[in-house]
KOLDREN-585108 format. One record per atom (N, C-alpha, C): residue in one letter; z, x, y. Coordinates in steps of 0.2 Angstrom, whole numbers. Layout:
// KOLDREN-585108
NODE:residu:c3:c1:c2
NODE:A:Z:X:Y
...
This chain:
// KOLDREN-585108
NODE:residu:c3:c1:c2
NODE:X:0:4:-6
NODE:X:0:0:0
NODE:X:0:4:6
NODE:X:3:13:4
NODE:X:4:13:12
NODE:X:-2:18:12
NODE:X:-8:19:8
NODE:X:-15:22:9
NODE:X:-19:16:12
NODE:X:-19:12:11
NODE:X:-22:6:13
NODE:X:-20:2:18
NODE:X:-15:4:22
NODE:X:-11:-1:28
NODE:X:-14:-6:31
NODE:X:-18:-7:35
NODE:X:-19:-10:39
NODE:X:-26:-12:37
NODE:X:-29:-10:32
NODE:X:-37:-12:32
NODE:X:-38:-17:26
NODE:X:-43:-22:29
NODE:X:-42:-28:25
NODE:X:-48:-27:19
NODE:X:-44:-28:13
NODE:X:-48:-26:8
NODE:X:-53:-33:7
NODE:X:-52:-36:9
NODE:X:-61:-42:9
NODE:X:-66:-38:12
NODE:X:-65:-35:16
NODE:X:-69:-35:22
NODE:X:-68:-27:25
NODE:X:-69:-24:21
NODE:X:-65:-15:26
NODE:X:-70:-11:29
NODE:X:-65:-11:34
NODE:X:-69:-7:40
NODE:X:-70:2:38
NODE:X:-68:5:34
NODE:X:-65:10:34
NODE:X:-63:12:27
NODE:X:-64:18:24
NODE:X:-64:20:18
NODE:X:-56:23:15
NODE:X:-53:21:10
NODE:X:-47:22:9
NODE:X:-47:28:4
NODE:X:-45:33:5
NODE:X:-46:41:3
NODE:X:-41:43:2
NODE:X:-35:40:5
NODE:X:-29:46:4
NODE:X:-25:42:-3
NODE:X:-20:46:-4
NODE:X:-14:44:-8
NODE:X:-16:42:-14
NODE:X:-15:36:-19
NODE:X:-19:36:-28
NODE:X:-25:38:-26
NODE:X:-29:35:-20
NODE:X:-36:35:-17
NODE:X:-39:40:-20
NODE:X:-36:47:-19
NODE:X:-38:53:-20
NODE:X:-40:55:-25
NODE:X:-35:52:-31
NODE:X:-37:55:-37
NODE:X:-40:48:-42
NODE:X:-43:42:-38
NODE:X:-46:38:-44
NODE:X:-48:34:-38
NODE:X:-55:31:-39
NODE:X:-58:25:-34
NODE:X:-56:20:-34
NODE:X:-53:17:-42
NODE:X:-49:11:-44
NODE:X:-41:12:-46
NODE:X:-37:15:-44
NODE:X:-30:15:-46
NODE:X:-29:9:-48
NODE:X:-29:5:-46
NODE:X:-25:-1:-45
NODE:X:-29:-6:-52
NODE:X:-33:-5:-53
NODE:X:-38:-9:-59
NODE:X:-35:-3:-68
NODE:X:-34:4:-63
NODE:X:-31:7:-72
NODE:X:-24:6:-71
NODE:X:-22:4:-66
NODE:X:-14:3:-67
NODE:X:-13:-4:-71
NODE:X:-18:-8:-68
NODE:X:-18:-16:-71
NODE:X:-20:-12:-81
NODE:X:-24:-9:-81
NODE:X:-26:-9:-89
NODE:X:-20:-6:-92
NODE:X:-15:0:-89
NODE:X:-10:2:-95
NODE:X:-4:-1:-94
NODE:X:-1:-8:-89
NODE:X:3:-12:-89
NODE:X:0:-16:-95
NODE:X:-7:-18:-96
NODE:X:-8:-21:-102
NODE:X:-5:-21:-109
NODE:X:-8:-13:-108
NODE:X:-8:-7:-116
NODE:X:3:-6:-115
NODE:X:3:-5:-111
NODE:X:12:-6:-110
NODE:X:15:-11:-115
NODE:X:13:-17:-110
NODE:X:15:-22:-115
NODE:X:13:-26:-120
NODE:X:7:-25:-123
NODE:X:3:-24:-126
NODE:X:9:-21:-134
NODE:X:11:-15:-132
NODE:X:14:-9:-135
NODE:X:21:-11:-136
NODE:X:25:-14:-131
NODE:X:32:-17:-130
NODE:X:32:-20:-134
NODE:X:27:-24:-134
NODE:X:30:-32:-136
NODE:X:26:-35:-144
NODE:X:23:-29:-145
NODE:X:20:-31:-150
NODE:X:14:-35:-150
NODE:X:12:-36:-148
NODE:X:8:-42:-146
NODE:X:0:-39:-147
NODE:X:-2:-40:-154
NODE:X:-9:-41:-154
NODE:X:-14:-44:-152
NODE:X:-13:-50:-147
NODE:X:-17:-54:-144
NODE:X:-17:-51:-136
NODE:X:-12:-46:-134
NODE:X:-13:-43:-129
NODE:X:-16:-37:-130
NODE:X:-15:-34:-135
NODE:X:-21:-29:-135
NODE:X:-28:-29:-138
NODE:X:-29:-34:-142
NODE:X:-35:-37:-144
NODE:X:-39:-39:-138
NODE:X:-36:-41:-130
NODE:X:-41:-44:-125
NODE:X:-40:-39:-119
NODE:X:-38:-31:-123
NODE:X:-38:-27:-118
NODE:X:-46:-23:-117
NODE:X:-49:-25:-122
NODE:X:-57:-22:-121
NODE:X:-63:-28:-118
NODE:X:-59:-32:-117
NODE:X:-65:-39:-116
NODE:X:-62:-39:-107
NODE:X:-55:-38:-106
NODE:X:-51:-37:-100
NODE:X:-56:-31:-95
NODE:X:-55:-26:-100
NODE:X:-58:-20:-99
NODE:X:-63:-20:-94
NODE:X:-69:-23:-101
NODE:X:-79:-24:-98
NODE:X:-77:-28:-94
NODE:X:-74:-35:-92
NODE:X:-75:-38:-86
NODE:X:-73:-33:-79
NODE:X:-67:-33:-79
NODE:X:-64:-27:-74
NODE:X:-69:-21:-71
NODE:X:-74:-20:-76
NODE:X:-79:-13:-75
NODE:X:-85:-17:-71
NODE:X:-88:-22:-73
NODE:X:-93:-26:-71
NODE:X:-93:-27:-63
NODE:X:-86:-28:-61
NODE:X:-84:-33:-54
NODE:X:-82:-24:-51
NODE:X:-81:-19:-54
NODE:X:-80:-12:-51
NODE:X:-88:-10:-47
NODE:X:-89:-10:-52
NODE:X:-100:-9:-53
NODE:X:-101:-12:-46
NODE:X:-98:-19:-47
NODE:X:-104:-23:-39
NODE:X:-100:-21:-34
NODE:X:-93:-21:-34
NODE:X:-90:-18:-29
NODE:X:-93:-11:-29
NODE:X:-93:-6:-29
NODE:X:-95:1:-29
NODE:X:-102:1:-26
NODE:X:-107:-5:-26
NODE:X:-112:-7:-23
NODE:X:-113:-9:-15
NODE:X:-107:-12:-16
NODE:X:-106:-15:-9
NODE:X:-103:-9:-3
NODE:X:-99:-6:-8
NODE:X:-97:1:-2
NODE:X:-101:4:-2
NODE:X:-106:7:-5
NODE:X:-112:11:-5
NODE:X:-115:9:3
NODE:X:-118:2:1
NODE:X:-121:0:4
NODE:X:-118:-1:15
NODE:X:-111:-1:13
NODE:X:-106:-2:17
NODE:X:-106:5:21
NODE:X:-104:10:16
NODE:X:-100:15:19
NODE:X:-108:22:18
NODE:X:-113:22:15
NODE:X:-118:24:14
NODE:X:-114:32:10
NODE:X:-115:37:15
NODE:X:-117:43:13
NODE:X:-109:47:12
NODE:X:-106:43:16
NODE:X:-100:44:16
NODE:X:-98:41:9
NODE:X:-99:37:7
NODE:X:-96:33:-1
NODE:X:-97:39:-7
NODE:X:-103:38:-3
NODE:X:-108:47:-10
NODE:X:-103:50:-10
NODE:X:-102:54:-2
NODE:X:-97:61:-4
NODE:X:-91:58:-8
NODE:X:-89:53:-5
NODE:X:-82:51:-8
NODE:X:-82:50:-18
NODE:X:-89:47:-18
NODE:X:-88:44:-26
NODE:X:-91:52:-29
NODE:X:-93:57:-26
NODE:X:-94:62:-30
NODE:X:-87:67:-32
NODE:X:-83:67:-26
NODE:X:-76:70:-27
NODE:X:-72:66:-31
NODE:X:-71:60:-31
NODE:X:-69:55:-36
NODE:X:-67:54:-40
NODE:X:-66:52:-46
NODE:X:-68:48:-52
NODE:X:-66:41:-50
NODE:X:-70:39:-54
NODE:X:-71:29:-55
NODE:X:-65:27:-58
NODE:X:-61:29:-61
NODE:X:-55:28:-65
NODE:X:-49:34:-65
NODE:X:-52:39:-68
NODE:X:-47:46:-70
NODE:X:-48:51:-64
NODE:X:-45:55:-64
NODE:X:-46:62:-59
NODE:X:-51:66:-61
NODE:X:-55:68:-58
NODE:X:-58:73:-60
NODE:X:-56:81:-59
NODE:X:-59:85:-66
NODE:X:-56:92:-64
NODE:X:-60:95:-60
């Protein structure tokens, strides 16, 4: 929240870079997946992990057309961004 402050994620004026920003383009989408695989793992629950790959592909699909939009959005600057990046992990 506090790499993101003030800029409205519908609509952002502006590239959010710092803080998880820095080492994944989607924190917030793998945080969602290994809270899954968490409790998934906690609680036993076969039907929670059995719908972490269909959770997964959708989640990946709506990243893709967002990643489009900021492209589109933020152009040459997204590039550099999505090259230093990763889309999920850090890169070495």
């Amino acid at each position: 929240m506090r790499a993101a402050r003030t800029t409205d994620l519908s609509s952002p004026d502006r590239l959010v870079t710092s803080g998880p920003y820095a080492l994944s383009r989607n924190p917030m989408y793998v945080g969602w997946a290994l809270m899954q695989l968490g409790i998934g793992l906690i609680t036993g629950s076969g039907w929670v992990l059995a719908t972490l790959p269909a959770v997964g592909a959708g989640l990946h699909r709506d990243v893709v057309r967002e990643e489009r939009r900021l492209q589109e959005s933020f152009g040459d600057e997204y590039e550099r961004y999505s090259e230093r990046v990763g889309r999920y992990l850090p890169r070495r």
